[in-house]
N, C-alpha and C positions, 0 to 999 in steps of 0.2 A: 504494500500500500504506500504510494506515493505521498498524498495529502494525511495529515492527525485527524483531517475531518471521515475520511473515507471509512465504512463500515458503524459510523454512528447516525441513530436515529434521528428523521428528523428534530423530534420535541426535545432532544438532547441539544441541539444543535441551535436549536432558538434560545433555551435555556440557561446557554451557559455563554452565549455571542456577546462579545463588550460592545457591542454596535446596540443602539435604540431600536428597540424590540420591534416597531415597524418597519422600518427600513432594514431589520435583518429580515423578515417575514416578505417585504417584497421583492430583496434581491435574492430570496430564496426560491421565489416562485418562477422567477426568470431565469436561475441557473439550472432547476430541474424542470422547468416549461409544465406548471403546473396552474391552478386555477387558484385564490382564496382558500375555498372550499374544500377543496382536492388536498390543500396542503393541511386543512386540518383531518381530514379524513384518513390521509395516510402518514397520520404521525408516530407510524413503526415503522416508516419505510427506512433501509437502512441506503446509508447515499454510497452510491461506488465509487470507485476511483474515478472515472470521467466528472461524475456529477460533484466530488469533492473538489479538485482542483477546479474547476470553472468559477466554484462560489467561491473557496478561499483567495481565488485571484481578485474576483468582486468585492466582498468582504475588504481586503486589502488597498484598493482605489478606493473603498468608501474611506475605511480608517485613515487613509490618505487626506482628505475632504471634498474627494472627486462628486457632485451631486447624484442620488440616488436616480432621477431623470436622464441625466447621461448616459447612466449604468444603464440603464435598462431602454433609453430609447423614447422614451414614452411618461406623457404626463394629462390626468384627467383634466379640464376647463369646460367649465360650461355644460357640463357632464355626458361632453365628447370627449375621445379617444383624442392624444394630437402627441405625434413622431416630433422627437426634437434631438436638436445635435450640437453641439459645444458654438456652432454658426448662430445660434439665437437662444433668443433667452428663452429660459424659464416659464410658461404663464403661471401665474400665481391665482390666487383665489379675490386677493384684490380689486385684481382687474376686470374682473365680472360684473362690479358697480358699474362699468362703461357698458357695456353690454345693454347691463338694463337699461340705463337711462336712454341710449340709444335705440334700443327695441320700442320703448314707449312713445318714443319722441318722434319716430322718423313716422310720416305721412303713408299712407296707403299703399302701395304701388312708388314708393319713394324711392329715391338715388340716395346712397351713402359711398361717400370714402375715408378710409383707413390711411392714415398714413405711417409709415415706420411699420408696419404688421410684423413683422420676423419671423413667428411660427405660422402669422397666419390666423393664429387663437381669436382673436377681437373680428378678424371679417368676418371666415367657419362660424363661428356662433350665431355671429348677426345672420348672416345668409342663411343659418337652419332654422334658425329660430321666425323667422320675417322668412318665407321662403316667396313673398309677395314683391321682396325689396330688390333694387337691381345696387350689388355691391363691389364696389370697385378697392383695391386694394394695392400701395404701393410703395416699394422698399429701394434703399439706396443699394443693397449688397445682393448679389446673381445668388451668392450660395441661400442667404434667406429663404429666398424667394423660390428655389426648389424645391425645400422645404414647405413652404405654403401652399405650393400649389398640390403636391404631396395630399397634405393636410386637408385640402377643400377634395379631392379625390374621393379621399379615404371616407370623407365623412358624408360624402354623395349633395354636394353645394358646387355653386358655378359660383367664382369671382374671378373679374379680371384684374389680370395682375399688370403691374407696372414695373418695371427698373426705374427709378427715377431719385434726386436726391431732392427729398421734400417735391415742394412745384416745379419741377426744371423741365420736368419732360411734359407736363402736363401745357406748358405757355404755348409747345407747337401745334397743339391743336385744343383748344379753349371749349371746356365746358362746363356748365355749373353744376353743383348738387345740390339735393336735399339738406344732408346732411357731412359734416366732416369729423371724425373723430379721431383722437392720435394718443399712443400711449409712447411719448417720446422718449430721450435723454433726458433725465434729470436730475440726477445725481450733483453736487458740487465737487469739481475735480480737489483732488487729495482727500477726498471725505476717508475716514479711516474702513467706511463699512467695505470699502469698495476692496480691501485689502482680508476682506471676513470671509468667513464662510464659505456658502454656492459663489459670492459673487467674484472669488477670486477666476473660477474656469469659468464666467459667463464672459463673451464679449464688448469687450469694454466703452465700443464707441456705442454701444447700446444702452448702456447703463449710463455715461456721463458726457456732458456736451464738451468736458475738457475747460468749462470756464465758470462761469459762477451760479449752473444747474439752470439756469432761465434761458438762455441762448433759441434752443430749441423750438422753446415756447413764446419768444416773440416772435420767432418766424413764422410760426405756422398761421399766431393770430396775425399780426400783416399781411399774410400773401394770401388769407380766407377768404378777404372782399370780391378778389375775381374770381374765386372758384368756388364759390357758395351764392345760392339762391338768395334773392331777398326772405327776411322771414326762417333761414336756415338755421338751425344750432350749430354752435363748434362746440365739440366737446372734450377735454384733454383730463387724462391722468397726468398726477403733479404728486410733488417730495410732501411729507407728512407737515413741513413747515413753510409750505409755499402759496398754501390759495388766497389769500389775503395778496399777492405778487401779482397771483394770474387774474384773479378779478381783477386788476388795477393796470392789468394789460390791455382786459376787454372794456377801457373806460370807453363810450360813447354808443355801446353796445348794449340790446334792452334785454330781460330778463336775466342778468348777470347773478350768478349763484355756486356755490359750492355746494357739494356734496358729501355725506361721512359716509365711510365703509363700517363693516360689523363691527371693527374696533372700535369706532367713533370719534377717528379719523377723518379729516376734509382732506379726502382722495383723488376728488375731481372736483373742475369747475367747466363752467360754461358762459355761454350766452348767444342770443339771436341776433344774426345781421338784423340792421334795421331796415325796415321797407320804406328809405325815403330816399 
């Protein structure tokens, strides 16, 4: 036996892992391609040597602080399925507050775009959810944006996608939407978190604009005017200490507001073009 784990029981094997008992539980299930279920069911299974080394290497990138989504490929949002890869970030649970407000807000048969999408998470939902909506989605980076379109694939949604950095590509051929949403950079460069945790393997120009975490978010409110409808929302995820910044972007703009996430958090803010 090659691997210490080989020839021990599963329930041995959760039991006695220094790793946080869910994330050993779901890189268990990816190492022996098993279900939840299945892995409680067959808690005598005894692991082979194939099925030992595959996890202890896993195991090992976790205890590393490699994130448990990497490892495995795959992270729940919106409570769709969505393939992810060191090329974008994370979706988090957070970001589901955009979702909503966008499902509610956008008009019947309305146009929405995503901007910055990466996995794709924020369009995929919108478009499953609003299968009424026509959703347009678009990323500065090729590799994202395989990933995304992956992503609307898999989860049986049609968005188009764009290459584009912010509006750049969109100026050659001019059209407005319903709605624009954007879960951009916001990070303040040096921030320590960015040096933590998951966000150490996340993509960094995804996480921070490189300058004082608003960069991002004055562009996209600027450049809204010509590519939003009168009467349209912008809607934007922002840093846990910044909507008081981002309202004060959207000054001139009417129904200006934040939003709290579960924690109670102001996660997002917004506001409508004006119709004048």
């Amino acid at each position: 036996m090659n691997s210490p784990l080989a020839g021990r029981p599963i329930a041995q094997v959760l039991a006695q892992s220094p790793l946080d008992a869910l994330d050993t539980r779901v890189l268990l299930c990816h190492a022996l391609g098993l279900t939840r279920v299945q892995l409680i069911t067959r808690a005598d299974h005894l692991l082979t040597d194939t099925e030992a080394a595959r996890l202890e290497a896993l195991l090992a990138r976790r205890a590393a602080g490699e994130p448990v989504a990497y490892l495995t490929g795959e992270r729940e949002f919106y409570g769709l399925p969505f393939h992810v890869t060191p090329a974008v970030l994370i979706p988090r649970p957070d970001t589901e507050l955009l979702v909503e407000l966008a499902c509610e807000r956008l008009p019947r048969g309305g146009s929405v775009l995503d901007m910055g999408t990466g996995s794709g998470a924020i369009a995929v939902a919108i478009a499953h959810a609003r299968p009424d909506a026509q959703v347009s989605a678009l990323d500065a980076s090729a590799a994202a944006l395989e990933v995304a379109r992956g992503n609307a694939a898999r989860n049986g949604v049609h968005v188009d996608f764009l290459q584009s950095d912010w509006y750049a590509a969109l100026s050659r051929s001019p059209r407005r939407f319903d709605m624009i949403v954007s879960n951009p950079p916001y990070i303040v460069a040096g921030d320590r978190h960015l040096s933590q945790g998951d966000l150490r393997f996340e993509p960094v120009d995804a996480l921070t604009d490189h300058a004082d975490g608003l960069s991002a978010l004055r562009a996209i409110v600027a450049g809204a005017p010509a590519f939003l409808g009168p009467g349209g929302w912008l809607l934007m995820e922002h840093g846990y200490d910044q909507a008081q910044s981002v309202r004060a972007l959207l000054h001139g703009w009417d129904q200006v507001q934040s939003w709290r996430d579960l924690a109670g958090i102001e996660r997002a803010s917004g506001g409508v073009l004006p119709d004048r």
